[in-house]
NUMI-153315 format. One record per residue (C-alpha): residue in one letter; x, y, z. Coordinates in steps of 0.02 Angstrom, whole numbers, plus 32768, in hexadecimal, padded with zeros to 4 digits. Each point is the difference from the previous one (the first is absolute). Last residue first. Example, Ala and Ser with C-alpha at 12.3 -4.5 7.8 and 13.67 -1.06 7.14 Angstrom:
S82AC7FCB8165/A7FBB7F548021/
This chain:
X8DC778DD9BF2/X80107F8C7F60/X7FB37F6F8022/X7FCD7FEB7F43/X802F80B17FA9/X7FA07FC57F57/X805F80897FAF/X80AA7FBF804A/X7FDE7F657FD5/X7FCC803B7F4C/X80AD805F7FF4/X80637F8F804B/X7FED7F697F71/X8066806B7F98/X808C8003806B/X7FE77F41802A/X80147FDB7F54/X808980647FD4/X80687FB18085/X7FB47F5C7FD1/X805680367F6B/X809F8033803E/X80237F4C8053/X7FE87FD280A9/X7FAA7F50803A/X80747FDA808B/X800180BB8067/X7F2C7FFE7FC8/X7FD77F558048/X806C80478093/X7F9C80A8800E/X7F537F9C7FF4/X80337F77807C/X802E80AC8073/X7F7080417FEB/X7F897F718023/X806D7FCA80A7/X7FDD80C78022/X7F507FE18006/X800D7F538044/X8054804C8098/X7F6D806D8037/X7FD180D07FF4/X807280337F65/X7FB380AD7FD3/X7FD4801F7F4D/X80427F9D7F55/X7FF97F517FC3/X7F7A80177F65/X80597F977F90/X804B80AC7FBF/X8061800E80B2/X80357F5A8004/X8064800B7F56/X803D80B28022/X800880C37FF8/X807C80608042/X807C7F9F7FF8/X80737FAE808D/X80A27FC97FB1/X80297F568003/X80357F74807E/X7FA880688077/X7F627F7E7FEC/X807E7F8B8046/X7FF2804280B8/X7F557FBF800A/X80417F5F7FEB/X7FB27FCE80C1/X7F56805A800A/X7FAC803B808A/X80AD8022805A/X802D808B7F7F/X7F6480577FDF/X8009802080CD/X7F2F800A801D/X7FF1805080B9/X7FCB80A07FC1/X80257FF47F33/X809A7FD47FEB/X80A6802A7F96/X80997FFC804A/X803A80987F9C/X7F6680337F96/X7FDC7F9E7F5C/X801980047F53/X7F857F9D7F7C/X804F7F947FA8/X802C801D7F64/X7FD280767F5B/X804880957FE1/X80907FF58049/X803A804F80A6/X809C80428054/X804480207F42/X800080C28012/X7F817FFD7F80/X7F967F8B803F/X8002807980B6/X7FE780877F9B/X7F577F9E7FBC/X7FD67FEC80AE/X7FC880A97FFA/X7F557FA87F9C/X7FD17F8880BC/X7F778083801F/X7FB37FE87F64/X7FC17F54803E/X7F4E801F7FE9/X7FBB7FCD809B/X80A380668042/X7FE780A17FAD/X7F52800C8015/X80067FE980C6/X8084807A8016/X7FA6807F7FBB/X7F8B7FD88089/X80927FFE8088/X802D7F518045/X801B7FE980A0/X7F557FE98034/X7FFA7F607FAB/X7F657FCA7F9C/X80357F667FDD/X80B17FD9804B/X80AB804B7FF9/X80937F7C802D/X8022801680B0/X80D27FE0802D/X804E80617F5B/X807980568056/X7FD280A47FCF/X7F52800A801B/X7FCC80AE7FD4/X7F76804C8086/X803C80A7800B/X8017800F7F44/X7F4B7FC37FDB/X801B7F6C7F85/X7FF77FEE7F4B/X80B4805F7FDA/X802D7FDC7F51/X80857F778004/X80C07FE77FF5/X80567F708057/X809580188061/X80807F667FF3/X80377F6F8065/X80637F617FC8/X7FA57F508017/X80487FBA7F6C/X7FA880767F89/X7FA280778053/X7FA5800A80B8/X7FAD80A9802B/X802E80A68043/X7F73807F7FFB/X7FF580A07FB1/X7F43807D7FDC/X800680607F8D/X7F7F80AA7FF4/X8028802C80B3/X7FA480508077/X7F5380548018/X7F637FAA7FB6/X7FA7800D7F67/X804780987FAC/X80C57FC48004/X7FB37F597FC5/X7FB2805E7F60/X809480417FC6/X80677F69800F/X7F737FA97F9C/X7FFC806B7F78/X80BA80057FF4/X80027F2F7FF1/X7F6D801E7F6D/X807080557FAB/X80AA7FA6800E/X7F857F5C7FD2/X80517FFF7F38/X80A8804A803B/X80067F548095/X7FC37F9E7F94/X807D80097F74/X808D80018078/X7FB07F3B806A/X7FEB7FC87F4F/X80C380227FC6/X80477FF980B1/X7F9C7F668044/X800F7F967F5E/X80D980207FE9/X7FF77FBF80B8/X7FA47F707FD1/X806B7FCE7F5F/X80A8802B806E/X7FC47F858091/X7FE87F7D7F6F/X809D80107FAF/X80587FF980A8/X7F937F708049/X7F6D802B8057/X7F907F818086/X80D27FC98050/X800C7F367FCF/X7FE87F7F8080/X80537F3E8029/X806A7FF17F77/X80997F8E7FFA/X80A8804B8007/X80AA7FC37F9D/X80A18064803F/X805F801A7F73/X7FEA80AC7FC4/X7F49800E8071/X7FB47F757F80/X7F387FDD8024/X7FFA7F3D7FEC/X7FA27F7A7F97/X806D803D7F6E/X80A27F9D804C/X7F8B7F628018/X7FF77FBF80B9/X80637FC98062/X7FAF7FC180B9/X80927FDD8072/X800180B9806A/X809A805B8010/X7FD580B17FA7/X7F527FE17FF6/X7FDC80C97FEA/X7F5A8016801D/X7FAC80AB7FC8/X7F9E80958033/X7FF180947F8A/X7FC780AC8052/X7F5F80578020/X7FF37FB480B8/X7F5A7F9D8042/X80547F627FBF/X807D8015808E/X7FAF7FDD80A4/X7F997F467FCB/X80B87FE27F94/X804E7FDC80A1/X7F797F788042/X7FED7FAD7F37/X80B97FFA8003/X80097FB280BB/X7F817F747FCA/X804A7FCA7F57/X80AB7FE78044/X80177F947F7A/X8047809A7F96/X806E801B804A/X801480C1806B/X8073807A7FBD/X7F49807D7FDF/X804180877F87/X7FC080A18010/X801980867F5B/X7FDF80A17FD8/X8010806C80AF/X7FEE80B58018/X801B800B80C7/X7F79803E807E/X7F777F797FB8/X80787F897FE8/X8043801780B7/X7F3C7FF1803C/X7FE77F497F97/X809C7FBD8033/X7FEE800C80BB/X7F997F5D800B/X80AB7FB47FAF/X8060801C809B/X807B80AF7FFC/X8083804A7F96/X808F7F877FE6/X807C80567FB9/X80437FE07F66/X80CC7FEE7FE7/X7FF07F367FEB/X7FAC7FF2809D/X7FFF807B8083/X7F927FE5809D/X80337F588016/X7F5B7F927FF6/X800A7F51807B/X802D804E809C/X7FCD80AD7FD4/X7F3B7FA47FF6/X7FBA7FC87F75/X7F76805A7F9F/X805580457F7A/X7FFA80927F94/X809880367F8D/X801680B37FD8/X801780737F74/X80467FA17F6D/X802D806E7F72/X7FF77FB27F52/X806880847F83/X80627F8F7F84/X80A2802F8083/X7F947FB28092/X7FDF7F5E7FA8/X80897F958065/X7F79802E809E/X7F767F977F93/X807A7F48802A/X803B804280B1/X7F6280318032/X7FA27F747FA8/X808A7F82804D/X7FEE803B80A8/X7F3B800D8000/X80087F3E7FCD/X806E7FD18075/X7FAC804C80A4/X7F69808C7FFA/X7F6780547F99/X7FCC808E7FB7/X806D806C7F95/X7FE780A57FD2/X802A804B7F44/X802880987FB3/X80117FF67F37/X807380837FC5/X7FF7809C7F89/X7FEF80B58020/X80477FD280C0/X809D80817FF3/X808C7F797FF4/X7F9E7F9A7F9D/X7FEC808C7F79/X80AE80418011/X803D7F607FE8/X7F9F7FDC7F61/X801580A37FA8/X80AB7FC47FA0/X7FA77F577FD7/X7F58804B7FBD/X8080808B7F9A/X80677F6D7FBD/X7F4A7FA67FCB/X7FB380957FB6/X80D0801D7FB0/X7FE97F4B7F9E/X7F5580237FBD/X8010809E7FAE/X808C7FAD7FB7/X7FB17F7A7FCD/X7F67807C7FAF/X809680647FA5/X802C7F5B7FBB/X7F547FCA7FD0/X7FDD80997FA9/X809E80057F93/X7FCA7F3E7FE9/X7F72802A7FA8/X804280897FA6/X80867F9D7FBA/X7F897F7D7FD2/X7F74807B7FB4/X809180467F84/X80327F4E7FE9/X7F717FC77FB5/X80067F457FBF/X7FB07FA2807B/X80AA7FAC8030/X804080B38037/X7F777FF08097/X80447F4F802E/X809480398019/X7FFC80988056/X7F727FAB807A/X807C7F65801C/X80968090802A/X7F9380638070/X7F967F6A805A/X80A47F9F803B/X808080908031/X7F5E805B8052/X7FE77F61806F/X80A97FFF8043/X7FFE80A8802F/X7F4F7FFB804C/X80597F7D8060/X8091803A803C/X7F8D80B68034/X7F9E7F81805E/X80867FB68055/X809D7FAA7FD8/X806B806C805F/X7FBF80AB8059/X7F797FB88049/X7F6E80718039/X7F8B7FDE7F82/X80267F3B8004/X7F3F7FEC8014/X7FF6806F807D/X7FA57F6B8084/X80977F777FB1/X7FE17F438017/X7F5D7FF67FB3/X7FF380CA7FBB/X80547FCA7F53/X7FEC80A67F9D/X7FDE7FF87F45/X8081800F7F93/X7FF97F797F77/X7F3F800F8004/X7FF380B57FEB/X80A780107F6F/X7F957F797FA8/X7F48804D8025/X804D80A97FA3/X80497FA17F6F/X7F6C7FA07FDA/X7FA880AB8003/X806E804C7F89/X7FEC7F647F8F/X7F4D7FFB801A/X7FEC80B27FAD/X807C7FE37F75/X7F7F7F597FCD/X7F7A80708013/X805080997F8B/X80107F797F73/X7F677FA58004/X7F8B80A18019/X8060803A7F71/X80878083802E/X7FCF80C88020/X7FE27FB380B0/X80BB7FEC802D/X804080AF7FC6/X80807FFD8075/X7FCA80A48064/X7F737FCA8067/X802B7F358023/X80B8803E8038/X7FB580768086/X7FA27F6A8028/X80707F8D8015/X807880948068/X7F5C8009806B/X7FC47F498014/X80BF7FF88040/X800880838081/X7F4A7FBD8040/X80477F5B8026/X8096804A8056/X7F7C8066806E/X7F9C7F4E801B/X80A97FBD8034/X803C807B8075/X7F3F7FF88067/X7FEE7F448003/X80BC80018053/X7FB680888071/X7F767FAF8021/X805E7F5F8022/X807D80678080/X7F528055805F/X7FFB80B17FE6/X7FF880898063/X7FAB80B37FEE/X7FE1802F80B3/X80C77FB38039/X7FEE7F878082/X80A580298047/X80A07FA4800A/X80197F71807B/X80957FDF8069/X803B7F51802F/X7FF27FCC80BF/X8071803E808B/X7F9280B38008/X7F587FA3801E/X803F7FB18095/X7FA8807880A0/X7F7B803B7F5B/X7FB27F4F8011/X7FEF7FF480A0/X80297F658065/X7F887FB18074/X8021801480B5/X80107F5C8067/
């Protein structure tokens, strides 16, 4: 019997927006509102601090104005802080008894109580001011929130924030999770696709309004094809042995992974579990860069990865010049490699090869004393200046500075697929390749002849993916430059 295709039913189930390129996830977003509304008040405080006349007090009297502000800042913050456990937004996008209710609500507690208590120390010219500033800062607050609430639809509806999720898994417990996470679609969660093993028979190729999109084994390509933020396993958690088979295919992937025991027996504590609104989910992996995180690195690459590229601008036009003397062709040389979740881009070097004899696929590494390789060539790549134009590719945000190394489509050397030597190698695209890297300044670099050698990188690129923070980064980038100068098994 044929198997169904996903695009022959894809119409009946609900429609998706687009991944929009600048997208946030609902919590971010929340996180995002807040921390703006945060910064509204510090300022109006502030403003107040610089123009009251606070510090021409004693250091007794101005303190004890200064902690009343404050006081009345981390009031109005605890009394309306978002509630993300049953609610993604927060209540951003409710129109009754919402956030904007509650910011309300809180401002008619912490203005009055900060009026009063600021006439009971005896000045009311700082009182009034005081709560002149706090009531401009409320309503500062109050129209953030309308505007968040007014923009929300047009932000879901257009992909700029939602949280896209695939489910794995089959029977009761996949029902309820679809039906239970599909109630979220206004908050902006997206479900893409269901993936089950079971046959027609047993799986109905529409459930709940998702389609079902394949067998779990054809998770890991879709996710790769599709954005995705989220897969939730529907499986109990006593089925021990199946989890540990599914999650063998999905760890690889740069996304969270969690168990939602929707119907299972075990109960456990309400903070033991990872809250989607009000479906509770257990974690099983985490995505290598969280938001703040991803931002921190990227920030990294385009502040160092600018600066280096006007300091070495020089030396990069010296070498251009002399590789159009050397040998004809070409001064770059462009070659598609694997990026972040598997996705291909053109690298940038200098050329180091004769043009005739470039290698475009990648399929014979270059060796000692390889013909191939011009005499210029030779320099450039025993000291690594032939990998500088890859400083665009930083810039452009296909690369970071530091990662794993990238590598041709399919890479192999000969007969050596890098990909069948070693089972996880697929997680080292988990992050952005750099172009420099923890196996590469522990003296991992050259041609990959045997499986250990890539088994070596690849331990090296996933000790790096779990140990990343922007010092190591720092570390590693100045631990390049004596690697580099010691050029061990560099060819």
């Amino acid at each position: 019997m044929r198997q169904t295709l996903a695009h022959e039913f894809r119409a009946n189930a609900t429609a998706l927006p687009r991944a929009a390129r600048l997208r946030l996830q609902p919590d971010n977003f929340v996180q995002l509102i807040m921390t703006v509304e945060g910064l509204v008040v510090i300022a109006w405080v502030a403003g107040w601090l610089a123009t009251a006349g606070i510090f021409d007090l004693s250091l007794r009297a101005g303190g004890v104005w200064l902690m009343l502000a404050a006081s009345a800042a981390l009031a109005y913050r605890l009394l309306a802080r978002a509630d993300q456990m049953q609610h993604l937004l927060g209540g951003l996008d409710q129109t009754r008894g919402g956030a904007v209710a509650r910011a309300a609500r809180a401002w008619a507690v912490v203005l009055p109580a900060t009026h009063l208590l600021a006439h009971a120390l005896g000045d009311s010219g700082l009182a009034n001011s005081l709560t002149g500033a706090l009531a401009v800062a409320a309503l500062s607050c109050l129209l953030l929130r309308l505007g968040a609430r007014r923009a929300l639809p047009y932000l879901i509806a257009n992909g700029h924030v939602g949280l896209r999720v695939a489910v794995a898994g089959g029977g009761a417990e996949a029902r309820e999770t679809l039906e239970r996470v599909g109630r979220m679609r206004g908050q902006g969660v997206h479900l893409l696709g269901l993936f089950d093993d079971r046959e027609e028979a047993r799986s109905a190729l529409i459930q709940q309004g998702v389609a079902k999109m394949g067998r779990i084994a054809q998770l890991p390509d879709f996710v790769r094809r599709t954005p995705t933020d989220l897969i939730i396993v529907t499986m109990p958690p006593s089925a021990e042995a199946r989890i540990g088979q599914i999650l063998s295919d999905l760890w690889v992937l740069p996304v969270d992974i969690r168990l939602s025991p929707v119907r299972t027996s075990l109960i456990y504590r309400p903070g033991t579990y990872r809250w989607l609104g009000d479906v509770p989910l257990l974690d099983l992996f985490d995505r290598p860069l969280r938001l703040r995180d991803a931002l921190v690195k990227r920030s990294f690459d385009l502040i160092i990865g600018a600066f280096l590229l006007v300091l070495l601008a020089p030396v990069m036009a010296i070498i251009a010049l002399a590789i159009k003397l050397d040998s004809p062709g070409p001064v770059f040389f462009r070659q598609a490699r694997e990026g972040y979740n598997g996705a291909p881009f053109m690298v940038w070097k200098f050329r180091s090869l004769h043009h005739h004899k470039t290698d475009q696929d990648g399929t014979v590494s270059v060796q000692a004393d390889d013909e191939r390789v011009t005499r210029l060539g030779r320099f450039l790549r025993r000291t690594s200046l032939d990998e500088l134009p890859q400083l665009f590719n930083v810039l452009k945000g296909d690369m970071s500075l530091v990662g794993p190394r990238p590598h041709a489509l399919g890479a192999r050397n000969r007969d050596l697929h890098f990909a069948q030597a070693v089972r996880d190698y697929a997680a080292r695209h988990r992050m952005k390749p750099g172009m420099t890297g923890w196996a590469q300044i522990n003296g991992l670099r050259g041609p990959v002849e045997t499986p250990e050698q890539i088994r070596q990188r690849v331990s090296y690129d996933l000790d790096y993916i779990d140990r990343w923070s922007p010092v190591f980064d720092l570390c590693i980038l100045v631990r390049t430059i004596p690697s580099v100068l010691a050029a061990e098994n560099a060819v």
